[in-house]
N, C-alpha and C positions, 0 to 999 in steps of 0.2 A: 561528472555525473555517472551514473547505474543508472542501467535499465534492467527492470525486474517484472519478468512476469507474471499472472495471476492469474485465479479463475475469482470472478466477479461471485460476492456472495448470494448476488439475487438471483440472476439469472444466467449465472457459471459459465458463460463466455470467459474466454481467456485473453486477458486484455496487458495492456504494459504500463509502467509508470517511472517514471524518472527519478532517483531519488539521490540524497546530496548526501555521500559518506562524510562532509569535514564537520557536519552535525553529527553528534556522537549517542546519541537519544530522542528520536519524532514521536509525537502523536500529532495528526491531525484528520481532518476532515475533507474526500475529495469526492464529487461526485463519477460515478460509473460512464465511463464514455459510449459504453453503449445503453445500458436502461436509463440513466441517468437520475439513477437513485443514490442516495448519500453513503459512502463509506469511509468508515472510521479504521487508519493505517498505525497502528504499532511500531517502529522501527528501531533497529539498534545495531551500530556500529562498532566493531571493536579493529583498533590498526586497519582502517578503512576497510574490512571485510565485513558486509551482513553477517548477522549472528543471528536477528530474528526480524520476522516482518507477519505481521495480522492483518487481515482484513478482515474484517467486521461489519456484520449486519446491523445496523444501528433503530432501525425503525421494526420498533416490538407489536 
């Protein structure tokens, strides 16, 4: 596992998230462990290195 930090899109705390390099391409949907608002995570692995990671504000 990765751990990868962040600043929360809602309310920009900077928070961490575990993520699985032997997946070579994520989207999904986690909530904020501190507002615990919905965000939408991007992710993409290349030879188990991050190449990109989004976090996304989902509620328009």
């Amino acid at each position: 596992m990765y751990e990868h930090f962040f600043q929360c899109p809602y309310c920009w705390e900077e928070i961490s998230i575990l993520l699985d390099p032997s997946v070579q391409e994520q989207t999904y949907i986690e909530d904020c462990e501190v507002c615990c608002r919905p965000i939408e995570f991007h992710v993409r692995f290349e030879d188990q290195e991050l190449i990109q990671f989004e976090a996304q504000n989902i509620e328009q």
